[in-house]
N, C-alpha and C positions, 0 to 999 in steps of 0.2 A: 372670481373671488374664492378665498381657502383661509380656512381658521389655523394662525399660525399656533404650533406649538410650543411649550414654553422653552427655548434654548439653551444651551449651556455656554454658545459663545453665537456671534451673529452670523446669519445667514453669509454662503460663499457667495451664491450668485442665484439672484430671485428673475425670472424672465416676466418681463412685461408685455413680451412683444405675441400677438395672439396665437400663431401660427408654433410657436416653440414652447417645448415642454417645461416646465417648472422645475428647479433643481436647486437643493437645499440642504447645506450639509447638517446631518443631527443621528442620530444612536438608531440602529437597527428598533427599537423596540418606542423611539418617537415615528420614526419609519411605516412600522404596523397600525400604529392608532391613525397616521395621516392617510394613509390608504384605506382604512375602514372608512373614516370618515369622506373622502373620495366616492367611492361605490356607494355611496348612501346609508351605509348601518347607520340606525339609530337605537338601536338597544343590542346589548349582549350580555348573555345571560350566564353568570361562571362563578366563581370560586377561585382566589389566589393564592398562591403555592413556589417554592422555593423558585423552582425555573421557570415559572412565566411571570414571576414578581416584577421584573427587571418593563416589562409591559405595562403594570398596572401604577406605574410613577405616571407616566405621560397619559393615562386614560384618567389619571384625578382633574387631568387641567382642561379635559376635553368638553367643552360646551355644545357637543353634536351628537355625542354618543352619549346614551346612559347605562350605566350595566348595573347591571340586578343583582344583588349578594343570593344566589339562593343558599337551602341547605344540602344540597346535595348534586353532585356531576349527574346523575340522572334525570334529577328534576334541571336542571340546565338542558339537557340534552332535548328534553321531551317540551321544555317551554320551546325551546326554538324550532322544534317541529309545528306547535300548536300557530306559535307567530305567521311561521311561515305558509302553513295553512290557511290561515286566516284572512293573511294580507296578499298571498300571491307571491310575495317578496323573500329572500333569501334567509332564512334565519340564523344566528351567529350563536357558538356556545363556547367558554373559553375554562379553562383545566390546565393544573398544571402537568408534571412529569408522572409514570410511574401510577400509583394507584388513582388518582386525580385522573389521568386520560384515561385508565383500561375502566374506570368508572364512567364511560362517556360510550362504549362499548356497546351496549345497551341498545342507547336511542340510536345510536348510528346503524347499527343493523336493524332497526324497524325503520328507518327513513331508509335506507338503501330498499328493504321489499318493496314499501310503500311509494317511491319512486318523491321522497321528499325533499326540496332543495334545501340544503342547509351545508354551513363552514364551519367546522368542529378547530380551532385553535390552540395547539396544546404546547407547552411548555418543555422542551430537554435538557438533558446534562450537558455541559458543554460540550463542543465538538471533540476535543482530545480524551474526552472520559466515554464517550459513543462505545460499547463493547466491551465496558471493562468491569459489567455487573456495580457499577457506582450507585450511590445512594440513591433512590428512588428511581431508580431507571428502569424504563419496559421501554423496550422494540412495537411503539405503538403502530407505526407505519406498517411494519408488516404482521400485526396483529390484525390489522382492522385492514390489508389489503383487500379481502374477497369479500368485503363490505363497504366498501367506499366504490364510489363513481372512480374516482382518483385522490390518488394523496401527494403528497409532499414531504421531504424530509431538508429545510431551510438549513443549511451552515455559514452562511455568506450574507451579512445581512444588505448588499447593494441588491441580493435576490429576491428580498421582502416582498416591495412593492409590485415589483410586474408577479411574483404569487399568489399576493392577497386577489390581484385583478383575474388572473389566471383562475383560480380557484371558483371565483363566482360567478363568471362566466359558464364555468362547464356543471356549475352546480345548478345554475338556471336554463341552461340552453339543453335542445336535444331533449332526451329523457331527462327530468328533475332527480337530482341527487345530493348525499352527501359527499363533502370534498373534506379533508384532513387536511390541514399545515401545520407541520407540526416544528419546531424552532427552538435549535440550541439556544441555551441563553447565554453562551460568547455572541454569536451573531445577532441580537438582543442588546445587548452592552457595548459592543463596538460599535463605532462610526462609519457613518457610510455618507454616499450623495445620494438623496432621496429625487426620483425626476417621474413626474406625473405630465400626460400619458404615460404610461411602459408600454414599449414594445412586448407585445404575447408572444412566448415562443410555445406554437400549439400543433407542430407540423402533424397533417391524418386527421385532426380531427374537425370533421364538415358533419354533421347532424345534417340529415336528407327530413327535409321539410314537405317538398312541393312532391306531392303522386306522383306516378306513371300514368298516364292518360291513357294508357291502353287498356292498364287494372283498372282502371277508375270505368271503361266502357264495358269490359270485360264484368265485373260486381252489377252495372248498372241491368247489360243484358238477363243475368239472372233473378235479380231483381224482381224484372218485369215476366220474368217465366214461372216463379216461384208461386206457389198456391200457399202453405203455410210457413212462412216467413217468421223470423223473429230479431230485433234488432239486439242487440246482447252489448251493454252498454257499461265500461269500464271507466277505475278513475282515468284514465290518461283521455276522456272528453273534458272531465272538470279541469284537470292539469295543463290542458287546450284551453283554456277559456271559450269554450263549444258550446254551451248550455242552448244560446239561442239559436244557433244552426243546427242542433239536437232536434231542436222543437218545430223548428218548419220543415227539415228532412221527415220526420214521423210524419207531422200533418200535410206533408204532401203524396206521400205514399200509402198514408193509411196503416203500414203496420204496427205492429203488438212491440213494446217496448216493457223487458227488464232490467234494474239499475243494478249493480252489485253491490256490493257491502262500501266501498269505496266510491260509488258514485251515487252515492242515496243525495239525495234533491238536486242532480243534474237535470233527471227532466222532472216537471212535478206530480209528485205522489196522485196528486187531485186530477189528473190527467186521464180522461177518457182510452186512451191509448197503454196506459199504465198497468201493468200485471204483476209488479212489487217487485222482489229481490228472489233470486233464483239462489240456490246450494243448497246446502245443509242445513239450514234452517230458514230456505227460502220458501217462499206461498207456495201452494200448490200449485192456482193457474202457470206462475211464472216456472215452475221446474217443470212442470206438463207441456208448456210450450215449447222450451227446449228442446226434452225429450221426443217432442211429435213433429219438431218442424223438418221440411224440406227446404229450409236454407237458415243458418243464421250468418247474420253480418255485427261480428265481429270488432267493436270499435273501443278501440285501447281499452284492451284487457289481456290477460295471461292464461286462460284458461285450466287454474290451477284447482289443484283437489277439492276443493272447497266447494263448488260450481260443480264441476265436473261427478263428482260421485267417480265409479269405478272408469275408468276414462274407456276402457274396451266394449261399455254400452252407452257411452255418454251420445243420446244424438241419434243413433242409428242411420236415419234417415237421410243424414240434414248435408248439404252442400255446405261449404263455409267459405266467407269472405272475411280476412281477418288484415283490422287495419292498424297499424302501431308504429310509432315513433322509431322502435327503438328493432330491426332487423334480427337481432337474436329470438325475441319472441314470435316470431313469423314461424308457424308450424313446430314447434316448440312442443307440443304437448299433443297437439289435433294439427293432423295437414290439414292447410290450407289450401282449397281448390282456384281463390282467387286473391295471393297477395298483395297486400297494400301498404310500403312504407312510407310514411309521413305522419306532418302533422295531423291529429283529429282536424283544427278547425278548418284547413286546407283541404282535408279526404271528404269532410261531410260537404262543404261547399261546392266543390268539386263531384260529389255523387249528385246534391240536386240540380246542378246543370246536365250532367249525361243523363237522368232519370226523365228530367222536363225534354230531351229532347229522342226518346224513344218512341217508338211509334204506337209502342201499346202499354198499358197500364196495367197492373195486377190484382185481379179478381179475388178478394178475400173476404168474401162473404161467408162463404162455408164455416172456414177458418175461425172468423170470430164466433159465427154462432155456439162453435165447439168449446173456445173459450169463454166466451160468458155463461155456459153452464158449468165450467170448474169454477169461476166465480162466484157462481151463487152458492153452489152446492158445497164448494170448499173454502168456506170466509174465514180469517184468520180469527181466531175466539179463544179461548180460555176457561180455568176452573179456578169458579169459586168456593171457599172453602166454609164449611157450616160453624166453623167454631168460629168466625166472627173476624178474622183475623185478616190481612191486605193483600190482596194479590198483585205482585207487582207489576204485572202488566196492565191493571187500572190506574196505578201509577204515574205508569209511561203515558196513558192516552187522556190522564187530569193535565200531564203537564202540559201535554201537545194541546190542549185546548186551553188552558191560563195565561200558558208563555206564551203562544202564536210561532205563526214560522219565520218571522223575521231573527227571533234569535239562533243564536250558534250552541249545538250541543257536542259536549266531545265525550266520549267512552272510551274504557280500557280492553280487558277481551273476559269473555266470559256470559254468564247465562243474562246481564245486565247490559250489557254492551249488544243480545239478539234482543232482547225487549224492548231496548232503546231503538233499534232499527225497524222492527217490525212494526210497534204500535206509537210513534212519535212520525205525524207528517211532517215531510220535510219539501217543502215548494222551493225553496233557493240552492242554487249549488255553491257547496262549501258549507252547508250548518250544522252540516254531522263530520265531526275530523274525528277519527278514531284507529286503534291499531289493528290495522287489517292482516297484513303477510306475517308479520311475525307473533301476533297476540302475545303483547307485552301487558303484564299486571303492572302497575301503577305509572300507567299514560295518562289516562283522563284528568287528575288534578293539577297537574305539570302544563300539562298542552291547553288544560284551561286559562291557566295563567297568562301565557304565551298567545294565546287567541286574543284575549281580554285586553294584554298591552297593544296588540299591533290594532285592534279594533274597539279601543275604549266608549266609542257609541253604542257596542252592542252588548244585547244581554246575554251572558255567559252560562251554562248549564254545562258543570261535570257528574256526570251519570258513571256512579261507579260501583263498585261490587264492596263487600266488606273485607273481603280478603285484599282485592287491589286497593284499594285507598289506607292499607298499613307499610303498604308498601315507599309511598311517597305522601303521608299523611303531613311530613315538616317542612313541605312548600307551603302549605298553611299561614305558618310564622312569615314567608315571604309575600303573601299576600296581603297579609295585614299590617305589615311595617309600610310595603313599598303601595300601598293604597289601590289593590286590584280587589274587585267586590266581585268576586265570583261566585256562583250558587251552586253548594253542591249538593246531588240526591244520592244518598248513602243508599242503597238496598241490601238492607240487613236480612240477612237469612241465616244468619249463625253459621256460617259453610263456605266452603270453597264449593260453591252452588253447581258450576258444571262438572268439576268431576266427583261431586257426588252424584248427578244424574244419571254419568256411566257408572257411577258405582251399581245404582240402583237398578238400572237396567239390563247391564254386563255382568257383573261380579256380585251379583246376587244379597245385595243390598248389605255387602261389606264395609262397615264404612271407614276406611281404614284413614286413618290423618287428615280427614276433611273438616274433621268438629273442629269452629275459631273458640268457642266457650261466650260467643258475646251473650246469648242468655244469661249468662254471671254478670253482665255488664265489663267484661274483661277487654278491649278497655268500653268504658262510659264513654261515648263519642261525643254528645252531648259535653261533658264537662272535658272533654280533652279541645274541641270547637274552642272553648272560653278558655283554658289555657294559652291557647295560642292567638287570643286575641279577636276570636270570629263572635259571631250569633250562633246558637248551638239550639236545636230545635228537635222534639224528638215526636216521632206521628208512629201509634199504634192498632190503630182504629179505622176502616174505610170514611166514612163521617165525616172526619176529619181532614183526609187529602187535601180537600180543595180551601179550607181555610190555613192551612199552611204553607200551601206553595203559593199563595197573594200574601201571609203574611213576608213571604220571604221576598216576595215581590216588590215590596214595599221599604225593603232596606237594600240601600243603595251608595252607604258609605265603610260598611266592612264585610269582609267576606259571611256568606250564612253556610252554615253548613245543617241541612234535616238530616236524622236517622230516622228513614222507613222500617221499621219492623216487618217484614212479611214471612208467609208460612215458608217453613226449609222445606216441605215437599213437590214448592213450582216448578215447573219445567217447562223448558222450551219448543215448542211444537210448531208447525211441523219438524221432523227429525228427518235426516238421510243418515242411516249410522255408516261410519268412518268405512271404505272401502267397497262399501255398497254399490248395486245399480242405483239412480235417482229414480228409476220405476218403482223401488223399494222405499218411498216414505211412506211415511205413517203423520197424518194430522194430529192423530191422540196417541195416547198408548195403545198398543195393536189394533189399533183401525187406522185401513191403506185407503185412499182412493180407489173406486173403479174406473179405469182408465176403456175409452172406445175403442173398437177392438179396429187394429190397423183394416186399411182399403187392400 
């Protein structure tokens, strides 16, 4: 069965018969809406505009697809990210020509680092105006090449359908990405035979799934030789759906497990095995471990600066087993002494069968002893401040205990998005979605949205900075029309909060363009909330914390937005500053760990 669209004359020829493809004569741009709704979209999130208008006639008749008016190609871009985070499922954003797509630009390069699957949809000049600088035309295709998995540039609309399919296919399969179609709107207007299946024309591309069994015995033998071991655990296990092969590979080996900024509640926080998030403003034990191990293994991740500190001391010691989906990253940054391409949930699967069938098991008693004394000695903590005033990392850990872990929190990037990660447990993989590779400012209200529609059971938390939430503050208005009740914690600090930190630290407390003025109330977020239609809540007080995030708990039919008030001089702690060894953090200001002196 298929929800017919509305026609302009009748069908040429409908097939009945099971074994043949469906084939229906109607306009490149009924074409596109019948192929979405084929692959399953149910929401898309966009904005319509001269050349992709010719689209959005046949998406008014569509009863399979809903699309979201937002206000902004960014907040489209970044809800389809959150969606697609959310649900596992591909998420859709649609734009017209010209300022409309390079405004989409954006999220497509944070979903490209982040390895996010989503079809970004955009609108062209017709094909005989292609190059000839025409009204609102940009060369989106090859703007957003070195950001896209793959793109498309549609002129022919019998090309539509096997594209739309093409497109989701390589945006979901292999590494997760974004995919571009981007469609004159001649091939949009004109008629075509629409015929469902399409043949894929996809010659070269096989995405390698299944190990090599010889890496796979080859990792397992080191394994079982390694004295200080560490499993070093990226999003590409959550992008795996691996969480629970995560969990009995640890507990069958026994070793230390850190999540990184992208995989926070793959395995769970509450986890005896657990040493938090490693980088730059990752725990101590977890950077110490690192730093000290004799082997880490490697599982979908990239080993980028972030993690790594100065890459020429990152490890010293350490063997590595480095396993990922996606071949380019294999020794990429750090050789790899034993590579492994595939899927996570295939390599971990596959490691506990060659581990269960070794003959000796790995002695890691030492090992732990050494880190449960940076555990103790190094617990993540913070300063309170005597004028009375919120620290917002008590914040983070009122919410993590009101909300519980079942909800979803999403962050943008900045000194709100480390607090949200460090002092919010996260026991489920996927309840933290936030902008990792590229730290995009205003993700977390957009991606909330987007989470919220594809996962309307759950409870929503966008944790954002005051700087990032002016950024996309008028998805707001989209939430409150289109009936998404998401909660968001504003962390007011009057600042663009991290880079006044290096101001403070590096540039000697210059504080050059970091003051936002919101001590003016510039703007009152509070009455800007109830402008737009939300709950507008405002907390200045510690006292207080916890009777406002239950009041906000408690409304659950329009968006709530709190402004936290907290002091502009918090900081993020631990630090690795940018270019550093990670032997070089500091938990406070100038106080380093002492690290045991090497065997």
């Amino acid at each position: 069965m298929f929800y017919a669209v509305k026609q302009a004359q009748p069908p040429n020829k409908l097939s009945h018969t099971r074994n043949e493809p469906m084939t229906e004569q109607m306009t490149g741009a009924q074409a596109l809406v019948r192929a979405l709704e084929h692959v399953g979209v149910d929401t898309v999130f966009g904005i319509p505009g001269g050349a992709i208008l010719p689209a959005y006639d046949p998406l008014y008749d569509s009863v399979k697809v809903r699309h979201v008016l937002v206000r902004h190609e960014q907040g489209a871009g970044h809800a389809a990210q959150g969606y697609a985070q959310a649900t596992g499922r591909v998420g859709v954003c649609m734009a017209t020509s010209g300022p409309g797509a390079t405004n989409l630009v954006t999220p497509i390069a944070d979903a490209y680092m982040d390895s996010v699957p989503i079809v970004a949809i955009t609108g062209q000049v017709t094909s005989d105006a292609i190059g000839t600088d025409a009204f609102q035309e940009a060369d989106i295709s090859g703007i957003t090449m070195p950001i896209t998995k793959h793109n498309f540039l549609v002129t022919d609309p019998a090309d539509i359908a096997r594209t739309i399919a093409e497109a989701f296919h390589i945006a979901s399969t292999g590494r997760p990405g974004p995919v571009l179609v981007d469609i004159s709107k001649d091939a949009l207007t004109n008629r075509t035979t629409f015929q469902w299946p399409p043949v894929m024309q996809l010659p070269g591309y096989r995405p390698v799934t299944r190990p090599h069994s010889k890496q796979i015995r080859e990792a397992a033998k080191l394994i079982a030789e390694a004295r200080r071991p560490v499993l070093y655990v990226g999003g590409g296990v959550h992008k795996a759906g691996a969480s629970a092969e995560l969990l009995a590979f640890a507990e069958l080996t026994g070793i230390p497990v850190v999540t990184t900024l992208m995989a926070r509640g793959t395995f769970p926080d509450s986890h005896r095995q657990h040493l938090g998030m490693p980088g730059m403003h990752g725990s101590v034990p977890a950077v110490g471990a690192l730093q000290r191990a004799d082997l880490i293994v490697g599982l979908g991740v990239r080993f980028d600066d972030r993690v790594t500190g100065n890459l020429d001391s990152f490890a010293p010691h350490a063997k590595v087993v480095h396993a990922d989906i996606d071949p380019a990253e294999i020794s990429k940054n750090r050789h790899a002494d034993v590579p492994i391409v595939g899927d996570c949930k295939e390599v971990i699967t596959e490691l506990i069968n060659a581990v269960r069938n070794e003959d000796r098991k790995g002695d890691y008693s030492e090992w732990w002893r050494q880190l449960d004394a940076y555990r103790e000695t190094y617990p993540l903590g913070y300063t309170e401040f005597e004028d009375g005033s919120i620290a917002p990392q008590y914040v983070m850990q009122r919410l993590s205990a009101i909300v519980g872990p079942d909800a979803i929190f999403t962050a943008g990037v900045g000194q709100h998005q480390m607090w949200a990660a460090q002092f919010i447990g996260y026991e489920n993989p996927g309840s933290f979605i936030n902008s990792g590779g590229a730290g995009t400012m205003g993700f977390a209200l957009p991606a909330a949205m987007g989470a919220k529609m594809g996962r309307p059971e759950a409870t929503v938390w966008a944790v954002d900075g005051d700087g990032c939430f002016q950024m996309t503050n008028q998805e707001l208005a989209t939430c409150a029309i289109e009936g998404v009740p998401i909660k968001v914690a504003i962390i007011n600090n009057g600042n663009l909060g991290m880079v006044r930190q290096w101001q403070t630290l590096f540039y000697n407390q210059r504080y050059s363009n970091t003051n936002l003025q919101t001590v003016r109330r510039i703007p009152d977020f509070v009455k800007l909330a109830e402008a737009y239609g939300c709950v507008g809540l405002r907390c200045e007080r510690p006292e207080d914390v916890d009777a406002i995030i239950e009041k906000a708990m408690e409304i659950n039919d329009v968006p709530v937005v709190i402004d936290f008030v907290v002091h502009e001089d918090a900081m993020v702690w631990p630090m690795v500053a940018a270019g550093t060894s990670n032997d070089d953090i500091k938990f406070a200001r100038d106080m380093a760990p002492v690290w045991d002196s090497e065997d």
